[in-house]
C-alpha positions as CSV (number, residue, x, y, z in Angstrom):
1,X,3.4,1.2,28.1
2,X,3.8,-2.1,30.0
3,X,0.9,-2.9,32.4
4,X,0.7,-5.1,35.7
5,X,-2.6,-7.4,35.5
6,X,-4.4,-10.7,37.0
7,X,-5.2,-13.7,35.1
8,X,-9.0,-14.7,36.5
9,X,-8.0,-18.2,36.8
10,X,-5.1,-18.4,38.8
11,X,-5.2,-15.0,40.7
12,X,-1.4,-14.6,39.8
13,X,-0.1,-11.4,38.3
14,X,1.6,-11.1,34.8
15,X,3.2,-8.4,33.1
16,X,2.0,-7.4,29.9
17,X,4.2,-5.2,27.8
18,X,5.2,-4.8,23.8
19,X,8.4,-5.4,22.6
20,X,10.1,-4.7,18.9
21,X,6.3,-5.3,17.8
22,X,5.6,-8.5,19.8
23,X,2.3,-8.6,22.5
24,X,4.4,-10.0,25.3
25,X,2.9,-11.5,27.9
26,X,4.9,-12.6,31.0
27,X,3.4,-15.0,34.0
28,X,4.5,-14.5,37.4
29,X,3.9,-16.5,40.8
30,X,2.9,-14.0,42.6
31,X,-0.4,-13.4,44.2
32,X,-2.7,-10.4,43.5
33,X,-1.7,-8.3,46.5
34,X,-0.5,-4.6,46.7
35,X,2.9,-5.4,48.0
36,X,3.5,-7.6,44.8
37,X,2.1,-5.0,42.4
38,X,4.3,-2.7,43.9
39,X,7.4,-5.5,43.6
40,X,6.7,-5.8,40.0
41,X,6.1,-2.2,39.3
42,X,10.0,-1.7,40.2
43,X,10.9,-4.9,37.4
44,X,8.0,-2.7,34.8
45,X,9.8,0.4,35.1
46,X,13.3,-1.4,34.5
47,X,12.0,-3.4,31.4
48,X,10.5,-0.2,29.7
49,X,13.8,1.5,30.7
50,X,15.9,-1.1,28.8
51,X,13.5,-1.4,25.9
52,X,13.7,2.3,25.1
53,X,17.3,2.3,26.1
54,X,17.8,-1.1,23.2
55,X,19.4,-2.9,26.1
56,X,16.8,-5.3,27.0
57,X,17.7,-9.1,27.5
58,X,14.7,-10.9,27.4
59,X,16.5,-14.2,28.0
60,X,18.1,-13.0,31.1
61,X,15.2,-11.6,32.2
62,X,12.5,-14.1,31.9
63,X,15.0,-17.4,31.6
64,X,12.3,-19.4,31.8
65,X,9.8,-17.8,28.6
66,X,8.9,-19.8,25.2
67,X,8.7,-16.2,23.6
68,X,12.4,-15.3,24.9
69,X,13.7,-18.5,23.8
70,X,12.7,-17.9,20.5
71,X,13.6,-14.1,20.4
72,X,16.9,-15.9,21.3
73,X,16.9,-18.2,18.6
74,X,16.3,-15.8,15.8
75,X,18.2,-13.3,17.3
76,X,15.7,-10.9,17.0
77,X,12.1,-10.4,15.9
78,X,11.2,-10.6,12.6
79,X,9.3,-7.9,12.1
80,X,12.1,-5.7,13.4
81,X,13.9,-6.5,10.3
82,X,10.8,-7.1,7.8
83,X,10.1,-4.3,5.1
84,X,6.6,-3.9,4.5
85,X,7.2,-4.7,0.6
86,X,8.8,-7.8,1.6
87,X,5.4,-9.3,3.3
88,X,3.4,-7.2,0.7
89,X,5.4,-10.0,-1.9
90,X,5.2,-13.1,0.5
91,X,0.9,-12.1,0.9
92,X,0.3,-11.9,-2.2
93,X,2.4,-15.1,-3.2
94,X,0.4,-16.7,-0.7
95,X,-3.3,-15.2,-1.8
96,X,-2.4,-15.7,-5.5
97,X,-4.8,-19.1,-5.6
98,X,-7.5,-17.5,-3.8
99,X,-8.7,-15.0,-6.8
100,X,-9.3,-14.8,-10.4
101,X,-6.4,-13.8,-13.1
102,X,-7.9,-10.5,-13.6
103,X,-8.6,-9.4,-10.0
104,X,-4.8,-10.6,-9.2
105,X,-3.8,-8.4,-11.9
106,X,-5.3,-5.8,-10.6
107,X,-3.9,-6.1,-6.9
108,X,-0.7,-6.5,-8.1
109,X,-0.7,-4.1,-9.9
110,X,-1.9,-1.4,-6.7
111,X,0.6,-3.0,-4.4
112,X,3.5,-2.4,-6.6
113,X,2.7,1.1,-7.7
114,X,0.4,2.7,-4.9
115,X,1.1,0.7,-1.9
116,X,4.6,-0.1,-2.0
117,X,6.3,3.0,-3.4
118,X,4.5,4.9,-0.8
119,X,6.3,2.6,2.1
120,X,8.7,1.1,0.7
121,X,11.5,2.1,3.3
122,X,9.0,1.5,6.3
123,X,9.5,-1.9,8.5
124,X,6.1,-4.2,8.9
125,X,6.0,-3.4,12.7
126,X,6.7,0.9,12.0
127,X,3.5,1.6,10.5
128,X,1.3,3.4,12.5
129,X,-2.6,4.5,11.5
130,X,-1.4,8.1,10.8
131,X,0.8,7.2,8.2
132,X,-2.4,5.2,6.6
133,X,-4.4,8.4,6.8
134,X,-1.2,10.2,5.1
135,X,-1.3,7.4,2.4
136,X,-4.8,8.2,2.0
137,X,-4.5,11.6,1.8
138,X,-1.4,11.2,-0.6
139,X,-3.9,8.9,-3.0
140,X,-6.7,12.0,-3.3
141,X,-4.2,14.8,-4.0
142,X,-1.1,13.4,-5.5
143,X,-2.7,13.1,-9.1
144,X,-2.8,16.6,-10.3
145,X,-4.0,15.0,-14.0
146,X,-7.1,14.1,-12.8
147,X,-9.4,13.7,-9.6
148,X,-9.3,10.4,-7.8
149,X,-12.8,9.0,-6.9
150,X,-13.3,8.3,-3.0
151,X,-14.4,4.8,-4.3
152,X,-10.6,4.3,-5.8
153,X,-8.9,4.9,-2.8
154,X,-11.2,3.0,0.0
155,X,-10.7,0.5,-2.4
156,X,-6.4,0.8,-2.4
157,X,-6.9,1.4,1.5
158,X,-9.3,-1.7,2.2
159,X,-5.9,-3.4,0.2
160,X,-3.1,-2.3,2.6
161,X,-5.5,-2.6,5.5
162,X,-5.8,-6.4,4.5
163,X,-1.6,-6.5,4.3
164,X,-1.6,-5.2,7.9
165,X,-4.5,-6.9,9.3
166,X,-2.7,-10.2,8.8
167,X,0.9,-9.2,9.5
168,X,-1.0,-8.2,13.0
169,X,-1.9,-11.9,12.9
170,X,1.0,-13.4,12.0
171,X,3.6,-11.2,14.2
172,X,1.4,-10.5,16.8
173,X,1.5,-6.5,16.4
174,X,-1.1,-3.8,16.7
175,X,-3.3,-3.6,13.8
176,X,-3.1,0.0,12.4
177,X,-5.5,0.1,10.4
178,X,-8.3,-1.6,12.6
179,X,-9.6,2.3,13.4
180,X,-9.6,3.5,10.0
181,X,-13.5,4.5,8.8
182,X,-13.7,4.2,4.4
183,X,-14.7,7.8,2.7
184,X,-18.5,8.9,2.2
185,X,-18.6,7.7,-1.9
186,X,-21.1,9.7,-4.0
187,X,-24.0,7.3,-4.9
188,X,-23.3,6.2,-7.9
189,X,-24.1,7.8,-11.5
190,X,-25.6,6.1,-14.3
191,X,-27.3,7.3,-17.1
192,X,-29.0,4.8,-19.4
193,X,-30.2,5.8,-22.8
194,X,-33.7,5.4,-23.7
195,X,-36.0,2.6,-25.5
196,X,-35.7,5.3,-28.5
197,X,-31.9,6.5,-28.3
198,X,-31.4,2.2,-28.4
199,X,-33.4,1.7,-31.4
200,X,-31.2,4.6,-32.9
201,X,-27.9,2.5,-32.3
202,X,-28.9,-0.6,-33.0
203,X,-30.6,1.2,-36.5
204,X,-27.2,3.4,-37.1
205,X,-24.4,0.5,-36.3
206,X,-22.4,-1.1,-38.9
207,X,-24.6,-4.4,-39.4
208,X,-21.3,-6.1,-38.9
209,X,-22.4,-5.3,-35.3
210,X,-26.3,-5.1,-34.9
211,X,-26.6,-8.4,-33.5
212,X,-23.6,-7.7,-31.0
213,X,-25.6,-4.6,-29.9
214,X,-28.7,-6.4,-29.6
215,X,-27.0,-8.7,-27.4
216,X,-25.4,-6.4,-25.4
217,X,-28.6,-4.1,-24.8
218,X,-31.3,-6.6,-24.0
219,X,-29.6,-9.1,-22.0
220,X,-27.6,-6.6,-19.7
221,X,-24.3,-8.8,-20.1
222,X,-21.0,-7.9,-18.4
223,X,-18.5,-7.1,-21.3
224,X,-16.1,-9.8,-19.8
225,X,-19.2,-12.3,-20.0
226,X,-20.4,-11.1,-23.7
227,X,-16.8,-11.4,-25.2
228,X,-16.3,-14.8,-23.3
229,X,-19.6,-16.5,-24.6
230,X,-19.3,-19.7,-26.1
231,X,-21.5,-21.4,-28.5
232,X,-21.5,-24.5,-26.1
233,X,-23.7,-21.9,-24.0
234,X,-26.3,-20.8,-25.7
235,X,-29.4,-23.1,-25.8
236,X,-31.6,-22.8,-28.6
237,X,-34.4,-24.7,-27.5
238,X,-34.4,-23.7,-23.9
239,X,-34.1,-19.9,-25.1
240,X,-30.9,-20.0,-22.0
241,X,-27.6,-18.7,-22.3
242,X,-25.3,-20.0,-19.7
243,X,-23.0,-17.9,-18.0
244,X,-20.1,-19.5,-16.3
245,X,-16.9,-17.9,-17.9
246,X,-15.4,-14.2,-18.6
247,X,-12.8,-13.0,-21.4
248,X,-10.4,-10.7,-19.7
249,X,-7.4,-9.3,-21.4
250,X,-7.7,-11.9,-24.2
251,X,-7.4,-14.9,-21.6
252,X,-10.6,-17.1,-20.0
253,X,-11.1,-16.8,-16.7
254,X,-14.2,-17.2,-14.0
255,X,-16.6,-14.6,-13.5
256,X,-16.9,-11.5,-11.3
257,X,-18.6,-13.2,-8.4
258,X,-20.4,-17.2,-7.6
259,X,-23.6,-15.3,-8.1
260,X,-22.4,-14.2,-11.8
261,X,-22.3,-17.8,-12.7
262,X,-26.1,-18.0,-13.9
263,X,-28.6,-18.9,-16.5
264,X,-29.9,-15.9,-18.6
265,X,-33.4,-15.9,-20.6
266,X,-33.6,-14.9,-24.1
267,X,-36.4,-12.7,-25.3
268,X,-37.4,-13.0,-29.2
269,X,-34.8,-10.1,-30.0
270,X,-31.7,-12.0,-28.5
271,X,-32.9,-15.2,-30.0
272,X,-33.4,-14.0,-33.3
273,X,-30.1,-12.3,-33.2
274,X,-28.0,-15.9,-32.1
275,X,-30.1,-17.6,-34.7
276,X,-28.7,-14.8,-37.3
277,X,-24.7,-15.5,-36.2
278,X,-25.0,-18.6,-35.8
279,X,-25.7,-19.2,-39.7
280,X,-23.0,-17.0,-40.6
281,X,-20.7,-18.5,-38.4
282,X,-20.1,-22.3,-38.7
283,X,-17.7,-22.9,-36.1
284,X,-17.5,-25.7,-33.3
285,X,-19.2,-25.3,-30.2
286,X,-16.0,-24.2,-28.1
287,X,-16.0,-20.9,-30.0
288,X,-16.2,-17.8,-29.4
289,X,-19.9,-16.2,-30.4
290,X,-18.7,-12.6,-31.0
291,X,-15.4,-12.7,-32.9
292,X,-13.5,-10.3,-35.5
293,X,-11.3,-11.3,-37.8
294,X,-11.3,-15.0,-36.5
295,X,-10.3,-13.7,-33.3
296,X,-11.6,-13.1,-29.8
297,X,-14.1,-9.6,-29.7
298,X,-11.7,-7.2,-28.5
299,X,-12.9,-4.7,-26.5
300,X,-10.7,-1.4,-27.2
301,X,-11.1,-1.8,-30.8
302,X,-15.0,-1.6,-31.0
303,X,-15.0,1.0,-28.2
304,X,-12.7,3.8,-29.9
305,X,-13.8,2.7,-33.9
306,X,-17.1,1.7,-33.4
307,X,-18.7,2.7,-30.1
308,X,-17.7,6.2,-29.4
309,X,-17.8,6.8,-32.8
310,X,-21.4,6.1,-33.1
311,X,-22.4,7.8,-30.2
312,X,-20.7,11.1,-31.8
313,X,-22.8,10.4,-35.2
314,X,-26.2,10.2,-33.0
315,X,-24.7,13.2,-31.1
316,X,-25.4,11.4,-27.9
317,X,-23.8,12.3,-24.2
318,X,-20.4,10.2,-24.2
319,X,-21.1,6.7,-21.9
320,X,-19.0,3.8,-21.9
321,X,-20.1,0.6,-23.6
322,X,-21.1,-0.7,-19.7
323,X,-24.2,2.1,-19.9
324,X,-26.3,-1.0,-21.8
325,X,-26.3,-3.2,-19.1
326,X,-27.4,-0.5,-17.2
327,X,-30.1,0.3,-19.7
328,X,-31.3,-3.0,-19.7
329,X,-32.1,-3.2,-16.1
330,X,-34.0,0.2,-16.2
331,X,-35.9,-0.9,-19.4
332,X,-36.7,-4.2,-17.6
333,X,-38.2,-2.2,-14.5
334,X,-40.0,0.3,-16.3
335,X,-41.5,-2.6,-18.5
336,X,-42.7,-4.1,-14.9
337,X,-40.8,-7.3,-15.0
338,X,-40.1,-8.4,-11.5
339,X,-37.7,-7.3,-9.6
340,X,-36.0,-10.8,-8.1
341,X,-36.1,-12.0,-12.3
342,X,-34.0,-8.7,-12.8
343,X,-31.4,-9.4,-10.3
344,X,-30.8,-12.7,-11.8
345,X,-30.6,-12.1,-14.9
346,X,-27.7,-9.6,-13.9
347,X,-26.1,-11.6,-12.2
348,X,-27.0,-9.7,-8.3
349,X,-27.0,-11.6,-5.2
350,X,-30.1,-9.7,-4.4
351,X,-32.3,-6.7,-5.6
352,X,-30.6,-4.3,-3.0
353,X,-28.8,-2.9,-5.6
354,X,-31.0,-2.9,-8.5
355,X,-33.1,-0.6,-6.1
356,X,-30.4,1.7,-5.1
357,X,-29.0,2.2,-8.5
358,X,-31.6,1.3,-11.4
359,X,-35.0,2.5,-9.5
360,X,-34.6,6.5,-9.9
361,X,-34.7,5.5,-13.7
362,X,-38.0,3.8,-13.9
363,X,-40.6,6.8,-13.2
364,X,-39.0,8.4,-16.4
365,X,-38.5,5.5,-18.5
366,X,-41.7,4.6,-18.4
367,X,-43.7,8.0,-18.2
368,X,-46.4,7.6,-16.1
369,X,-45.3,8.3,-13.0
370,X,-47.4,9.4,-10.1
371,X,-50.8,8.4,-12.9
372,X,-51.8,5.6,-10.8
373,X,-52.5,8.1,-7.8
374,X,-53.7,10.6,-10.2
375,X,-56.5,8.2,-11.4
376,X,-57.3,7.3,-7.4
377,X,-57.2,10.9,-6.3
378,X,-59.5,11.9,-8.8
379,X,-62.4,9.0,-7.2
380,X,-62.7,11.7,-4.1
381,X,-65.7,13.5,-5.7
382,X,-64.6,17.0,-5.0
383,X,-64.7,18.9,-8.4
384,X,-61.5,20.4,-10.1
């Protein structure tokens, strides 16, 4: 609905109204009075009349406007004519530079099969924020195969909302998706093994793939950062292993986040276990450290023949290969290593999450929980 307002600087009136999209905003000479709100509520009524009628003439009606010139110009507005796929391609040509391979994969890959089926017939300026709440609601109960985490589909949402938010930029338009509040997520669930159930897998394994294991468990590496290891990275004397790159889909590529790029220490374990590849593999610095067959570790191979096998041989609870980074940082905190030291060696911005998602673990893990006050409460003197 068009309005009638005052610019504080000037104390002129100028009509404010939208048009196929567009914010339009339309200065007038006249003074803040009533008989000149009631002039120009007679010109309001006949614009919004025309608008919804698809006879309005901009031009002829402010001939001297910049915006009508242009609307002029083009003929129309662009967004009048834009499909929302068609700026879904143009922002993600344009973003393409801004992120890692991997993460571009993956928003492409949710534009072009989430996001863009879903509107594909829709114009830029026709989506409203009920048809995102539809899209959202079309995300949790379209998949009858399986349930669709919360987490998954904030995360598709937070996409298109990013689409929208700058089309509302560029176009000038009503942002529909400024309003829209992410689901409640359920914390997340982890379940670490146990000092014991490791020493079991690292015992059981093929030795072709103890010292991977070893690796993998007591430095808490990302599998992207484990597979993309170098030998150029690992320093010997310094007991470091530099972290600056990721193997994603068989290709190198930056890592998950600036704070990912890091030093980690090696304990006697890891050390002992680099020392041990090292001699059996006499290649050139710009290697890989973990390869098979001369190639690149590959990930889905060792998960299904080696991984989940194992686990069924132990008869341990199913958990993806991820679980030992997760054990590492609850065998660290039960072990009383400090917190901050934790958080960098996974690679954390902070220790907010190593408290929110590792911390439940530690009482456990480390099996004396609550002793400390036990061992106080029993100074009282009163007789049990």
């Amino acid at each position: 609905m068009a309005s009638i307002n005052v610019r504080k600087e000037t104390g002129k009136l100028y009509i404010d109204f939208r048009y196929n999209g567009y914010r339009c905003r339309e200065q007038t000479p006249l003074k803040d009075t009533a008989s000149n709100r009631r002039a120009l509520k007679t010109v309001v009524n006949k614009i919004e009349a025309e608008i919804l009628l698809g006879t309005f003439d901009y031009l002829a009606t402010f001939p001297q406007s910049r915006k009508a010139r242009e609307f002029a110009l083009n003929g129309t507005t662009k967004t009048s004519s834009l499909k929302f796929s068609e700026f879904a391609k143009e922002w993600l040509e344009e973003q393409r530079h801004c992120w890692r391979k991997s993460y571009l994969k993956t928003v492409f890959y949710l534009v072009h099969t989430k996001i863009n089926p879903f509107f594909d017939k829709e114009m830029v300026c026709g989506i409203k924020h009920q048809d995102i709440l539809r899209f959202r609601d079309y995300l949790l109960n379209n998949d009858k195969k399986k349930s669709v985490s919360e987490g998954y589909v904030n995360r598709v949402v937070s996409l298109l909302k990013c689409i929208l938010k700058e089309a509302s930029i560029r176009f000038d338009i009503a942002d529909p998706g400024v309003r829209i509040i992410p689901l409640k997520t359920r914390r997340l669930d982890i379940e670490p093994f146990s000092f014991s159930e490791v020493s079991s897998l690292i015992e059981t394994v093929n030795t072709k793939y103890r010292d991977y294991l070893i690796v993998r468990f007591f430095t808490g590496l990302r599998t992207a950062e484990l597979h993309g290891l170098r030998w150029r990275n690992v320093d010997f004397i310094g007991r470091k292993i530099r972290i600056n790159e990721s193997l994603i889909d068989g290709e190198l590529d930056q890592t998950k986040s600036k704070s990912s790029d890091r030093f980690v220490d090696m304990n006697d374990l890891v050390h002992a276990a680099f020392v041990r590849l090292k001699d059996a593999n006499k290649a050139s610095a710009n290697s890989f450290v973990f390869i098979n067959n001369d190639k690149p570790f590959c990930n889905r191979y060792f998960v299904n023949s080696i991984w989940y096998p194992l686990l069924d041989k132990l008869n341990l609870k199913k958990r993806r290969p991820y679980s030992t980074r997760h054990t590492a940082a609850s065998l660290w905190l039960a072990a009383g290593e400090n917190p901050t030291w934790i958080a960098n060696q996974l690679g954390h911005r902070n220790t907010q999450m190593l408290f929110e998602v590792y911390a439940r673990f530690v009482p456990s893990l480390s099996r004396n929980d609550g002793e400390k006050a036990n061992q106080l409460f029993n100074k009282v003197g009163v007789e049990i």
